[in-house]
C-alpha positions in Angstrom: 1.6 19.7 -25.2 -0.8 16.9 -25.8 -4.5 17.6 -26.0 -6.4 15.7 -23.3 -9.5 13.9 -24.2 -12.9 13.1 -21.8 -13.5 9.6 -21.8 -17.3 10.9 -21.5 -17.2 12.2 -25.2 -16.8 8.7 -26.7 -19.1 6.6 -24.8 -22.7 6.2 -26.2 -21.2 7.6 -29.8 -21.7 6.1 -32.6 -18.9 3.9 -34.9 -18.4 4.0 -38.4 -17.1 2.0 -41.2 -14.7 3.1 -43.5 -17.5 4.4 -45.4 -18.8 7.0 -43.1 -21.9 4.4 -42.2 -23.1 4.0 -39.0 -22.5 0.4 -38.0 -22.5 0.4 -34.1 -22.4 2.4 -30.7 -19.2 2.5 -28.9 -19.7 1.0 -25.3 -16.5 1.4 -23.5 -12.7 1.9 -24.0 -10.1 -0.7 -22.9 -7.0 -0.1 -21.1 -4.6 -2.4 -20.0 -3.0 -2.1 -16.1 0.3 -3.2 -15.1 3.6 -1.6 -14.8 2.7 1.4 -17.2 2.6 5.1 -15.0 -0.3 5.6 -17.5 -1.8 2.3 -19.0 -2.5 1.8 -22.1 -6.1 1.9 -24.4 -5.7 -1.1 -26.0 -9.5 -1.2 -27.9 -13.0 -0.2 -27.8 -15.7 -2.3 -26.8 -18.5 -2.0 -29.5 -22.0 -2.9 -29.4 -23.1 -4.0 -33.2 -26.1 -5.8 -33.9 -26.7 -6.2 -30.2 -23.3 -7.9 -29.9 -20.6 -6.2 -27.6 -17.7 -6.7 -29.5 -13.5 -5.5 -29.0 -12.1 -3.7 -31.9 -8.4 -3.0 -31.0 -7.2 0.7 -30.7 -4.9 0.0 -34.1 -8.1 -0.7 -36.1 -9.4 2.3 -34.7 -9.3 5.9 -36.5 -11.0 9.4 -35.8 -10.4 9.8 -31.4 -8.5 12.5 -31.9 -11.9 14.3 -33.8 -14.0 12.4 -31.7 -15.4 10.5 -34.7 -14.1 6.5 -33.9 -14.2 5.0 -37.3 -13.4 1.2 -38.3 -10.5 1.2 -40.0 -9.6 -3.0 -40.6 -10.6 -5.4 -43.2 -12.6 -7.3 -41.0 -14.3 -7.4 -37.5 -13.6 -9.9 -35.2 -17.4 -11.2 -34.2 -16.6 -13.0 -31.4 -18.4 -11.8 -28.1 -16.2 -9.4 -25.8 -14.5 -11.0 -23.0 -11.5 -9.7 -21.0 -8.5 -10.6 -21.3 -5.9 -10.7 -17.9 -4.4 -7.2 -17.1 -7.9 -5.2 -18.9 -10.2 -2.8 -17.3 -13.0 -1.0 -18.6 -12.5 2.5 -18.5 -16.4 3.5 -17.9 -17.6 0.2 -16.1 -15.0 0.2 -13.7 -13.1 3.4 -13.5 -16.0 6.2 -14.0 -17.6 7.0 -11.2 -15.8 4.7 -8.7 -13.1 5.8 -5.8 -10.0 5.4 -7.0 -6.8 6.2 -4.5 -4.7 9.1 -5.2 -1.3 8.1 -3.4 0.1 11.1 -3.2 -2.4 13.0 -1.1 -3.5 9.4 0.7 -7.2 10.1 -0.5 -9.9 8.6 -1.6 -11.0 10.8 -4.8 -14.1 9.7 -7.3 -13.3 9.6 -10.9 -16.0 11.8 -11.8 -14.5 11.7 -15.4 -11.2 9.7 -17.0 -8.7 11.3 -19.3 -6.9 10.2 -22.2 -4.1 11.8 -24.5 -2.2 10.3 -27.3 1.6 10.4 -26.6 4.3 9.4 -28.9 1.5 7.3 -30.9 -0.1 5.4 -28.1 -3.5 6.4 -26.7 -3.0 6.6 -22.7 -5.1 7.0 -19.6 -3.1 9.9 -18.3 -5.7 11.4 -15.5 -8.5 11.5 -13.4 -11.0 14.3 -13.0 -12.1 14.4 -9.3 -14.0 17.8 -10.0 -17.5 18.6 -10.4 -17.2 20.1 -13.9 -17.4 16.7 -15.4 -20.9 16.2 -14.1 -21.7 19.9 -15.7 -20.3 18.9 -18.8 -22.8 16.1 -18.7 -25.9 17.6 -17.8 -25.7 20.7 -20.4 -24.5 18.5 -23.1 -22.8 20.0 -26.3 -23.2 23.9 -23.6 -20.7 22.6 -21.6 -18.2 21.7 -23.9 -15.8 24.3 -23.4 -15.7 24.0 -19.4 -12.1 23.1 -19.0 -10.7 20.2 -16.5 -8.8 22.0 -13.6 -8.4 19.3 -11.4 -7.1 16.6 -13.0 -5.1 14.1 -11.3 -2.0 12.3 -13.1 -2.6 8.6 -13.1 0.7 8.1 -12.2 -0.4 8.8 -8.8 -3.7 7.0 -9.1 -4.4 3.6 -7.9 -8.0 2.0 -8.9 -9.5 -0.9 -6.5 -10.0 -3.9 -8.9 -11.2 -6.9 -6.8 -15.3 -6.0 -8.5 -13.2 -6.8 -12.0 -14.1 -10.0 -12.9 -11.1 -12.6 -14.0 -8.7 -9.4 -13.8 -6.1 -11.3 -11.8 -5.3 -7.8 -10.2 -4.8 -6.7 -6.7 -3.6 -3.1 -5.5 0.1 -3.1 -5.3 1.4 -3.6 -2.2 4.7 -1.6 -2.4 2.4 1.7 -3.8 0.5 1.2 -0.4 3.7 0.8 1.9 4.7 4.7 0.9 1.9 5.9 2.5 1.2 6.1 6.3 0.0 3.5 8.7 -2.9 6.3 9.5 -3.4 7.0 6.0 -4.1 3.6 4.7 -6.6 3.3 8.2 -7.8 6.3 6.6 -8.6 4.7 3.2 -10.4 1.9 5.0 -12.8 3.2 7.0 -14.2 6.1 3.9 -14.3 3.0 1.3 -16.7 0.4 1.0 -16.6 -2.9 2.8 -15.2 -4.2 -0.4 -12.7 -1.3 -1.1 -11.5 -1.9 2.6 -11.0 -5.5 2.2 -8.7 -5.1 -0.9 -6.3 -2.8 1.1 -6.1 -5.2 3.6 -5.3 -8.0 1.8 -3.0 -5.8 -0.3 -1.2 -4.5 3.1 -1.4 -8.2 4.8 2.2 -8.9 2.8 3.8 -7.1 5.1 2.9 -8.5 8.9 4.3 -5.6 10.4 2.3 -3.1 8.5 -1.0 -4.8 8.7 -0.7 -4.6 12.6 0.1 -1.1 12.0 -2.8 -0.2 9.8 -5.1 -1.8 12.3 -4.0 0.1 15.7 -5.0 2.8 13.4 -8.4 1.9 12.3 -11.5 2.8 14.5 -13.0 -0.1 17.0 -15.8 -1.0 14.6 -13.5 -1.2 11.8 -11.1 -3.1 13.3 -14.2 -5.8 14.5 -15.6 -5.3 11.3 -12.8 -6.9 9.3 -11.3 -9.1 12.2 -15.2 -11.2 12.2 -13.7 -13.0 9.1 -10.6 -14.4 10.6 -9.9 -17.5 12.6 -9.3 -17.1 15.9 -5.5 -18.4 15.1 -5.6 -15.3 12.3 -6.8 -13.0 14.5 -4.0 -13.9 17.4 -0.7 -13.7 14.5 -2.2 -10.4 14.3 -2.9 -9.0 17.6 0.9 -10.8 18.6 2.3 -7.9 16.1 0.1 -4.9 17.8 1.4 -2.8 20.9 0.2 -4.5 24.2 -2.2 -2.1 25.0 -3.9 -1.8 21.5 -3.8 -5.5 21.4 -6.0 -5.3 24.8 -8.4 -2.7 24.0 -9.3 -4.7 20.9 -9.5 -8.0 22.5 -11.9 -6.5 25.2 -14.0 -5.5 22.4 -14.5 -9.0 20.4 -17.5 -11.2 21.2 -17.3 -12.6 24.7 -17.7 -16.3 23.6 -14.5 -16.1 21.3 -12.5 -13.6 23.4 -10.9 -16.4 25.6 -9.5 -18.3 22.8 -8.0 -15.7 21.0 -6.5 -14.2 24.0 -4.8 -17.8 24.6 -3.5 -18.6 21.4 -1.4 -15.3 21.9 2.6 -16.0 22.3 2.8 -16.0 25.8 5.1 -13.3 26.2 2.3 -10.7 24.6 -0.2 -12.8 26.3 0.9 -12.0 29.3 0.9 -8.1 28.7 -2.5 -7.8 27.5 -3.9 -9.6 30.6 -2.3 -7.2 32.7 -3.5 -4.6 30.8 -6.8 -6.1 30.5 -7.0 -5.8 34.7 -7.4 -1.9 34.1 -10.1 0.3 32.5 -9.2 1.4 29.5 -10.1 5.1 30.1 -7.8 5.0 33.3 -3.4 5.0 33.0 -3.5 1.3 33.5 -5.5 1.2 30.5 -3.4 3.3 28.7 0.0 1.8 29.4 2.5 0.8 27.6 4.1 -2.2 29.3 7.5 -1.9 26.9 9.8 0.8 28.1 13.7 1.0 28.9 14.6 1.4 32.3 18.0 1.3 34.2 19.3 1.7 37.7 20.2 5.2 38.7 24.2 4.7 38.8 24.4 4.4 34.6 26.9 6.3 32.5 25.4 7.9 29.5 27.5 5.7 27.8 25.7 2.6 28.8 22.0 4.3 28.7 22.3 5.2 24.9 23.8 1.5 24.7 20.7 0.4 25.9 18.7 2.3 23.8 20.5 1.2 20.8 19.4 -2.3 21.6 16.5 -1.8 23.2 13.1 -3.2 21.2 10.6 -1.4 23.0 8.2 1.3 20.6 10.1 4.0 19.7 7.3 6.0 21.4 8.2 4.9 24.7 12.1 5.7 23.7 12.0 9.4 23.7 13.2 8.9 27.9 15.2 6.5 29.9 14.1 5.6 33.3 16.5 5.4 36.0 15.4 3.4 39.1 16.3 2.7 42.8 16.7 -0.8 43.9 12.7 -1.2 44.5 12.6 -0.4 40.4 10.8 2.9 41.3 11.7 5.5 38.9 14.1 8.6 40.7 14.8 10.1 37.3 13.9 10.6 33.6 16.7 11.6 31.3 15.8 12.9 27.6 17.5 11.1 24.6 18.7 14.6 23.8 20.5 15.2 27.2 22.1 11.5 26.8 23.5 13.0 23.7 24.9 16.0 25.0 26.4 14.4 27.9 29.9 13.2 27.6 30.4 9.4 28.0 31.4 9.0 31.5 29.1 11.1 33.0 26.3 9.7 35.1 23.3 9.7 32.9 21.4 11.0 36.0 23.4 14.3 35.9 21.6 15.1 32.5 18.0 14.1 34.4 15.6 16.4 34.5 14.7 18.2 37.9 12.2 16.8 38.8 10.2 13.1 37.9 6.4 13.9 37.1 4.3 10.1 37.3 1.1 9.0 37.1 -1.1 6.2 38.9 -2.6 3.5 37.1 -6.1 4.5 38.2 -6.1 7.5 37.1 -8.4 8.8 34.7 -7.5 10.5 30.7 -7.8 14.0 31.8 -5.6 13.7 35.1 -3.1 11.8 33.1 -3.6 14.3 30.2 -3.5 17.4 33.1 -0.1 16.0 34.7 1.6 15.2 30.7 0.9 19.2 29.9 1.8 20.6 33.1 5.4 19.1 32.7 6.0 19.2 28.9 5.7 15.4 28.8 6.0 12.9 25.7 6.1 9.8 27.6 5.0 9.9 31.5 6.3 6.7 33.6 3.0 4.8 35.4 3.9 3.7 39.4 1.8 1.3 40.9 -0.8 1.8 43.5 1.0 0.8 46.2 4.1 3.2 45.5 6.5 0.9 44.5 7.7 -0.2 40.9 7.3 1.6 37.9 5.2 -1.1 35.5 4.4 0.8 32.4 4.3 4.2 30.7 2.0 6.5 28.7 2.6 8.1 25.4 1.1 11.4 24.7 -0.3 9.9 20.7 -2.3 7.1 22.6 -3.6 10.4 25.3 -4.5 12.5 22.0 -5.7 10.0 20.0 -8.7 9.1 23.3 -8.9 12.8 24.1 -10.2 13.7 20.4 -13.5 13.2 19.8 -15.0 10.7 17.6 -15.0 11.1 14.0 -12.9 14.5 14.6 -11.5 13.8 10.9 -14.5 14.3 9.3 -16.1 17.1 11.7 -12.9 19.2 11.1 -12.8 18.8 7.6 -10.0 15.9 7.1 -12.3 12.9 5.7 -9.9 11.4 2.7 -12.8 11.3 0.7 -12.4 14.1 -1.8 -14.4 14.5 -4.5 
């Protein structure tokens, strides 16, 4: 088993010659970021006559005995500058959130870990722990308090937009593996800066940037929306459900919330105007306007059909609606008892005994009071006047308005772990 080594217990030391002469203080340690599960140290940055300069890791003798001796003909005097691909280990790791992708956290690396393997010097960890900052404050006393929470930097991601001329950006196929709620997660604990880079690493994918957003909180969501053109800010509303799309809209600036809401596609546009006709703490507000409904004399055959094609939220999916001439709902059949049922039955046969609804004007709690009393997922919303059935509510959108704000951090699931 390889010995692990602190990046603390280099920095500040001091670098020899081949001689055993002091001839310089070692700065920083250089690794290079890419494709590697752990990258590789690559050099030392070296401050020598009060010149920083890079010696490269295969001039470079004594880590192992934490004594870094020069071991070249001659040093290269030119000033340091990076190269494409580097990052300082101390300047820009130490300290600094980094993500841990397995856990979708934000962790700090409170100290970084390197280990020879097979002949190359690796960064093969991150120490989120507080013994790190022990180790520091007793000096050569806490030398022998162990790491026991180190992280495998395989699993580590570092934000690297502050690094300058790094060409580097967070991978967005690492980011993609985590949840939508996650990465909205990761936003709103980082920094302004930290939460741009995941944005523009998760704006390759349309799709999920819309998702990632539904998720973020309402300043949030303003927060990083303020920087987009109005035509920007529309592509992505267009990819939102309807009624998140409408509770953001009625949140931007009044002189700019006209234009954005017409440079919608109409078909959304016309959604969220609907929606925006209702309070959003009431079932109108609430509403999902995409649903599957069908008249009452379906087979099951035909009703799982429709589902198969249907493009409405999966959310909304979990029932079919089966409706009278006037399109007011008489039944709601479970995808489960469509299953069960044979082919040629009527899909109503399979419906459950009796239809539970809600009115648009009702408030959270009534809505939330009539979802729990029938074991609801998905409740169908009839308009006032008794009629059609024009939308439905999903019991994730009645949780995620009946918890109180900031209820991640008050109950102890902030992904900032340190």
């Amino acid at each position: 088993m390889q010995q692990i080594h602190h990046l603390s217990t280099f920095l500040r030391r001091p670098f020899y010659d081949v001689d055993g002469d002091r001839i310089g203080r070692v700065r920083d340690l250089v690794a290079r970021v890419g494709d590697h599960a752990h990258p590789p140290v690559v050099g030392a940055v070296v401050r020598i006559e009060g010149r920083d300069l890079f010696v490269p890791i295969s001039k470079i003798g004594g880590l192992a005995a934490g004594r870094m001796r020069f071991e070249g003909n001659r040093i290269d005097l030119r000033r340091f500058e990076r190269r494409p691909g580097e990052i300082l280990l101390s300047e820009d790791l130490l300290a600094r959130h980094v993500i841990n992708l397995v856990h979708g956290r934000l962790i700090t690396g409170n100290e970084i870990e390197i280990a020879e393997i097979d002949g190359t010097w690796e960064v093969v960890g991150v120490d989120p722990g507080r013994r790190p900052m022990l180790r520091r404050i007793l000096g050569p006393l806490g030398r022998n308090l162990v790491a026991t929470s180190i992280v495998d930097f395989a699993s580590i991601e570092p934000f690297v937009s502050h690094i300058p001329s790094a060409r580097l950006r967070i991978p967005y196929r690492k980011l993609a593996k985590l949840h939508p709620s996650q990465i909205a997660d990761l936003v709103e604990q980082g920094s302004h800066d930290e939460g741009v880079e995941i944005i523009e690493a998760v704006g390759l994918d349309r799709e999920l940037e819309a998702d990632v957003f539904e998720e973020l909180d309402t300043q949030h969501q303003l927060e990083f929306l303020e920087s987009r053109s109005d035509v920007d800010a529309a592509r992505l509303l267009s990819r939102m459900a309807a009624d998140n799309a409408a509770d953001l809209i009625s949140e931007i600036e009044q002189e700019r919330r006209l234009s954005v809401l017409e440079k919608l596609p109409e078909p959304q546009q016309e959604k969220v105007r609907h929606l925006l006709t209702y309070n959003a703490d009431t079932a109108g507000g609430l509403m999902l306007n995409d649903f599957c409904s069908l008249p009452a004399t379906v087979t099951a055959e035909v009703a799982l059909q429709a589902l198969r094609d249907s493009t409405a939220p999966a959310e909304t999916l979990q029932a079919i609606f089966l409706v009278d001439e006037s399109n007011h709902p008489v039944a709601a059949v479970s995808i489960v008892a469509l299953v069960r049922s044979r082919p040629q039955d009527l899909a109503i046969a399979a419906a459950h005994a009796s239809l539970a609804y809600v009115r648009p004007h009702w408030d959270l709690h009534r809505v939330a009071r009539t979802m729990t009393d029938f074991n609801l997922t998905v409740v169908p919303v009839v308009a006032e006047d008794g009629g059609a059935m024009i939308g439905v509510v999903t019991v994730d959108d009645v949780l995620e308005d009946l918890m109180p704000q900031g209820w991640r951090r008050e109950f102890g699931m902030s992904t900032v772990s340190e």
